[in-house]
N, C-alpha and C positions, 0 to 999 in steps of 0.2 A: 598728699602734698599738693600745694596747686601750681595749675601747672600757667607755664607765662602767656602774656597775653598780649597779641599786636593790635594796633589800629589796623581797621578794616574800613571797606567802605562800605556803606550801609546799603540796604535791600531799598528799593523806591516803588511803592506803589503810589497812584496818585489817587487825592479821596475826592470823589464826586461831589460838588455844590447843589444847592436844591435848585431849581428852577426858577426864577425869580417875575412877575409877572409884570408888563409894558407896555406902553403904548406903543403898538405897531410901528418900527422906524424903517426905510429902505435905507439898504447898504449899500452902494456898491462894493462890487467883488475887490479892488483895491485898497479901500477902506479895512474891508475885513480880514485881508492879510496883513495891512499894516499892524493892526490893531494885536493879533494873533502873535506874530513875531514879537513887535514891543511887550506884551506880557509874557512872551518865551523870556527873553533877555532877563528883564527884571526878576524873574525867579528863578535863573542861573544864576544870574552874581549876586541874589540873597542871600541864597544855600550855601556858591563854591568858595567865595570871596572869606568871610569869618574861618572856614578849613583850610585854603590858605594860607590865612595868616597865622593862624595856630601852629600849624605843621611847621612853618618857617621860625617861629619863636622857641618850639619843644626842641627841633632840630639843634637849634643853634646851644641851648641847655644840655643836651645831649654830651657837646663837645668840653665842658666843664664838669662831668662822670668819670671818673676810672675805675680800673678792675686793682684788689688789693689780692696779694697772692701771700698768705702764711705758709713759709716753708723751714721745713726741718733740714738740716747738715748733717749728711753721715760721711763715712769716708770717703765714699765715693761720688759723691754729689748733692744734689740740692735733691729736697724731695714734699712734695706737695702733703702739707699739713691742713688746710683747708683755705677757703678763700674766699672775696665779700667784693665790696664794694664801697669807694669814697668819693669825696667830695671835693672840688678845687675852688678853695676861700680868698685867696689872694695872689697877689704877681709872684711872690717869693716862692710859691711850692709849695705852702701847707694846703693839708688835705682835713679832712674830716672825714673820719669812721665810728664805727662800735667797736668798744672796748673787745666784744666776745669775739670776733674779726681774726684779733690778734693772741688770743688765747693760744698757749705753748708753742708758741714760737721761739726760729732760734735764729731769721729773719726772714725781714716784708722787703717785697717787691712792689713795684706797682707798674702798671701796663697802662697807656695810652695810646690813640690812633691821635698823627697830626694831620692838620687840615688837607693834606695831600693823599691822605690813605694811609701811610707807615707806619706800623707799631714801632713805638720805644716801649723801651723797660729798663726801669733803674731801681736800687736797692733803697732803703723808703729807710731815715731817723725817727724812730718811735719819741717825741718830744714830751707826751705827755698820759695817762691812760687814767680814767675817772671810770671803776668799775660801778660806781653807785648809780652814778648817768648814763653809765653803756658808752661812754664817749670817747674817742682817742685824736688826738693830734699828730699827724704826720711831718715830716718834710723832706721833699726831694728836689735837689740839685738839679736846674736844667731844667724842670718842669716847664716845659712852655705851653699853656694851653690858657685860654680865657677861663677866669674865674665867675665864679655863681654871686651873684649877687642874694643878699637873707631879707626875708620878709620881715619887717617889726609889729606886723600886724597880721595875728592870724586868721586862715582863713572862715568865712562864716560855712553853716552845716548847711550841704547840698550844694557845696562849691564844686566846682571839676578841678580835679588834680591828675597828676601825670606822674606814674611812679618810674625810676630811670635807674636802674643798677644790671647787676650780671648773674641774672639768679642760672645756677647748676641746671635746669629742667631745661632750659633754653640749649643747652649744648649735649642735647643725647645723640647719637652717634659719635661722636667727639674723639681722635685722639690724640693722643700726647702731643702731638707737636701741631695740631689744630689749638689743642684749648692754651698754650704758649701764645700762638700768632695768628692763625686764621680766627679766632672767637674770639679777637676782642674787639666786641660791636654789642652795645648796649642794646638792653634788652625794653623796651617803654612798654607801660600798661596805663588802660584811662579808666579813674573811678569819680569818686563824691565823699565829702567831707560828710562822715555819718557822725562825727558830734568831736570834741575838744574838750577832754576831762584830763584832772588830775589822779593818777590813780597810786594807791598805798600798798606800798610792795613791802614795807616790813616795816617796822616801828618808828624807824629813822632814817628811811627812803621813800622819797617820793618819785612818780614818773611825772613829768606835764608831757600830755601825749595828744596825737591827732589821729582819731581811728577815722579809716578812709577804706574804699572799697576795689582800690585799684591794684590789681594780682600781685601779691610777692610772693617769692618761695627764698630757700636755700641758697647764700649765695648775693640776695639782694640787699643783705644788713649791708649797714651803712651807706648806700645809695639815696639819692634827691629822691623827695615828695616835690614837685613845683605844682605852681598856679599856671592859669593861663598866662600871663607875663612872662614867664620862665625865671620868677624867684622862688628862692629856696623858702618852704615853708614845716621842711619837717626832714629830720635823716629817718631814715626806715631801718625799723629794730627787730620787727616780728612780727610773727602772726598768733592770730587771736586760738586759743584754745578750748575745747570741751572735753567732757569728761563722761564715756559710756557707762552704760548700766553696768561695767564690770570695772570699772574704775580707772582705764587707760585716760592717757590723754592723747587727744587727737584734735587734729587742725579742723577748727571753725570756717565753714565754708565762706568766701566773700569778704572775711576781713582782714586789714592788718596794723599794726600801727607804727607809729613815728614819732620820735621825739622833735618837740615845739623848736620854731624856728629860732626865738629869743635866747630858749636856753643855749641851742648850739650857735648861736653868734656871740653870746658871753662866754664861754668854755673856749672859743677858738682865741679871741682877744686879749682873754687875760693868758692865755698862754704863748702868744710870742706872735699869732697869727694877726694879720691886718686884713679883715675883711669887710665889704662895705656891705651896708644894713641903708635897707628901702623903707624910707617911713610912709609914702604914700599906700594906700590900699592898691589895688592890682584892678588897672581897668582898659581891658584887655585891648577897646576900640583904639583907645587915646596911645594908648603904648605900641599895640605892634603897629598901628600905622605911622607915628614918627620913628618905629624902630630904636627906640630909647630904652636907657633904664634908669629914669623916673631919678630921684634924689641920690641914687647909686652912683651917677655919672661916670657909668659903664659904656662903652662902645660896640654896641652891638648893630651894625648896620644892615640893613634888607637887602639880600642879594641880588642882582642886576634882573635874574629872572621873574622873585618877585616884583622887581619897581617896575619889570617893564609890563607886567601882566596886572597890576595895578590903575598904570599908566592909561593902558588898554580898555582896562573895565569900567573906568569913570570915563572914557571916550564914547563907550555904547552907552552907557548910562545915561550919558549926556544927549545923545540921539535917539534912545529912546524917549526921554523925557519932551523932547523937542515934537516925536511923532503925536505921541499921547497927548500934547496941546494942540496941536493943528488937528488932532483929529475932534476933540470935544468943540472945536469952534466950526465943526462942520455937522455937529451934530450928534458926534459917538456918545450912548451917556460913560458917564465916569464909573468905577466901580463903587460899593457905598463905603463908609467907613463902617469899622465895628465900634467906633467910641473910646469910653473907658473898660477898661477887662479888669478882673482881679487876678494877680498873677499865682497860678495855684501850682501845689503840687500833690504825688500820690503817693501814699507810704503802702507798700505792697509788704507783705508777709507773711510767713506762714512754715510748714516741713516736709521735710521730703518725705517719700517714702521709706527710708533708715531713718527717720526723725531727729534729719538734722536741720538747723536751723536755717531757715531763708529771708533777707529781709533788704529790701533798696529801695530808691526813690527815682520816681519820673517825675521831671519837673519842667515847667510851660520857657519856651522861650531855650530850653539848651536840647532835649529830646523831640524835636520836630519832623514834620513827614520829611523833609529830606535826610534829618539825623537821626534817624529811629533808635532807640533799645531795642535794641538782639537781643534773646534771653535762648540759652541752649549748652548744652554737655559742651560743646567746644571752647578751646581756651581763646579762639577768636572772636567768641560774643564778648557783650558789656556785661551779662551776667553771666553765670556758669554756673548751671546747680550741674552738681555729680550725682544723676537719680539716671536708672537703666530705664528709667520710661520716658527720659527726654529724650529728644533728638538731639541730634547736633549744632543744626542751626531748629530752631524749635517754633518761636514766635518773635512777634514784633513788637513793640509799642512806642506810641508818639502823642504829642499832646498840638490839637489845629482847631480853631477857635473858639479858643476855652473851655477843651472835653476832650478827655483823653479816651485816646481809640487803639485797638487792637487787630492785628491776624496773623492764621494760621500760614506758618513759611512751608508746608509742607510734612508735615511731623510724621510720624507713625503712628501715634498714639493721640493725637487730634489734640483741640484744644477746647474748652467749653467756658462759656460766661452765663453765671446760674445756671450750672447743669445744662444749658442750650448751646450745642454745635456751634462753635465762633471759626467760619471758614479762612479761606484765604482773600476773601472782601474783606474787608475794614469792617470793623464793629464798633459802634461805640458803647466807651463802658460808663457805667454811671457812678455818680458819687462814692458808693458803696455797694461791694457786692463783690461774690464769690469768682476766682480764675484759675481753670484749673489745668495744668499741663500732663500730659499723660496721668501718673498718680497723685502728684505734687497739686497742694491746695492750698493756694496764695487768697489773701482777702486783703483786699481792696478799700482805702479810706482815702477821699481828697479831702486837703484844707489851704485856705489862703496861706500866700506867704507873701502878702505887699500887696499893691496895685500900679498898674503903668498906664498910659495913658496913648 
């Protein structure tokens, strides 16, 4: 079962430039710190500023999650039947879950934290339940929490998504009166849109699903898939399946899926729920820095922390910008540009050593040296293979002026590109070619996806 996975912050190594050749300039020594600090500044608030704002728009989606509790009545009390996660669609108190959520039940509760820290918890009217879609409609009295705004547009393959529910792995040690009130605190995992199919479950069931690579387990059914926006683009249904040479089935490393955002904004609507649907595409600059939501005309405002560190960063920005002209009118040269780039990405895959399937994507422009891929046994990397010859935290990867590069975080069992020792320098990896992590043998293919300018 896989196990949850938090945002972390990522390893920083810095990758050495070539040498560039010039005509002898003198500096003086004050020149040369200026110049040194102003490109400090500017590639802190390149890196921290876009995390940020992310962090500040997941957060705030966070608080539009609840924990659903299926519980059996015996005589003597309530008693835990099993439990999931939903969604909060509108001001009124409907939620959105999986139908399977609610499966033998004899009642739902549902559990929220308010904006002040407090858990509530109140008994949940089952409105509606569509076993063919996995979908159910809730409603609870009192629910006061901001609602999710649903995407009408799904998202494209190699998007970043953020999956948000209360998966069971997340609360081991846990007890009874912990997983009541102390655990309930969503649990987020960050992956990629690995493709948007419709898939055929039986003669007269269809799925429209978003398979994504961002950790569910046990627990996280009926929970948010969001974009970087923090709209809903998918509830989260499950995980993907394989089948050993002895004919179990067992969970497919890396994946999971979700049902499409449109379906679950039509299921809520036609059943009594009023929830509002984003027709604009999710662009994450434009949106978290007005703190909006876009055609939803949701109230989602950036907290005084953000605006003031905001506030802040386009104040250096501003003075650096101002150093960096006074210094080229004195002579500094400017840095060159690199032009047009084609914006690319890399499809890695390949098996583990138990030959199970491994497959994700590094892509230019979201996996950078300051936001590297972690790839390792831990549930706190971006990837997780479960192989005994990874390490935990294992390797890196990032993609810095159109060429994706690698290194070794320190592994056990090394890392290698074509068979050649790839250390803990930066390597660069090329179009194509072999990477291989202790036993685990990923092959390597880049391809355009666009061009930016």
């Amino acid at each position: 079962m896989h196990q949850s996975l938090r945002l972390a912050f990522p390893h920083r190594t810095q990758l050495r430039r070539p040498l560039q050749t010039r005509r002898p300039m003198k500096k003086s020594p004050r020149k040369k710190i200026s110049t040194a600090v102003c490109a400090t500044l500017l590639a802190f608030l390149t890196a921290f500023i876009p995390l940020v704002l992310a962090a500040s728009v997941i957060n705030q989606a966070e608080q539009s999650v609840v924990r659903v509790l299926n519980l059996d009545q015996k005589a003597d009390g309530l008693y835990f039947n099993g439990f999931g996660s939903g969604v909060v669609v509108d001001n009124k108190g409907s939620v959105l879950t999986n139908t399977h959520v609610l499966r033998g039940h004899d009642k739902i509760h549902v559990q929220w934290k308010t904006e002040t820290g407090e858990v509530q918890s109140k008994e949940a009217e089952v409105l509606k339940q569509d076993t063919q879609k996995d979908l159910a409609l809730l409603r609870v009295s009192g629910l006061a929490t901001r609602p999710m705004p649903i995407a009408a547009q799904l998202p494209a393959k190699g998007t970043v998504v953020y999956a948000i529910g209360f998966p069971g792995a997340a609360d081991t040690g846990a007890t009874a009166d912990d997983i009541n009130e102390g655990f309930v605190e969503a649990t987020i995992t960050q992956g990629v849109v690995g493709r948007v199919l419709i898939r055929d479950i039986s003669k007269n069931r269809k799925w429209s699903l978003v398979q994504h690579s961002a950790v569910i387990s046990g627990g996280s059914s009926g929970g948010a898939l969001v974009d970087a926006c923090g709209y809903l683009v998918g509830i989260n249904t499950g995980v993907a399946l394989a089948e050993t040479q002895k004919g179990d089935q067992v969970e497919a490393s890396g994946f999971g899926f979700a049902i499409q955002s449109p379906q679950a904004f039509q299921f809520a609507a036609d059943n009594g729920a009023d929830p509002s649907e984003v027709q604009t595409p999710c662009n994450p600059a434009n949106d978290q820095a007005q703190g909006a939501q876009g055609s939803a005309g949701g109230d989602w405002p950036i907290s005084p922390t953000i605006l003031a560190f905001l506030i802040g960063a386009v104040a250096v920005l501003g003075v650096a910008i101002a150093v960096v002209a006074r210094s080229r009118e004195r002579g500094v040269p400017p840095a060159q540009s690199t032009g047009s780039t084609a914006r690319m990405q890399w499809a890695i895959e390949g098996y583990t050593s138990a030959n199970e399937s491994v497959r994700f994507l590094v892509i230019a422009d979201r996996h950078t040296e300051a936001r590297p891929l972690i790839i390792g046994r831990d549930a706190s990397c971006g990837v997780v293979i479960t192989d005994a010859t990874v390490s935990r935290t294992h390797a890196k990867l990032f993609v810095a002026r159109g060429e994706l590069w690698c290194a070794d975080l320190g592994s056990s069992n090394g890392t290698k590109l074509n068979e050649r020792p790839c250390g803990t320098t930066v390597t660069r990896v090329p179009p194509s070619g072999v990477l291989t992590l202790g036993k685990v043998t990923l092959h390597v293919k880049a391809s355009a996806i666009g061009s930016t300018t």
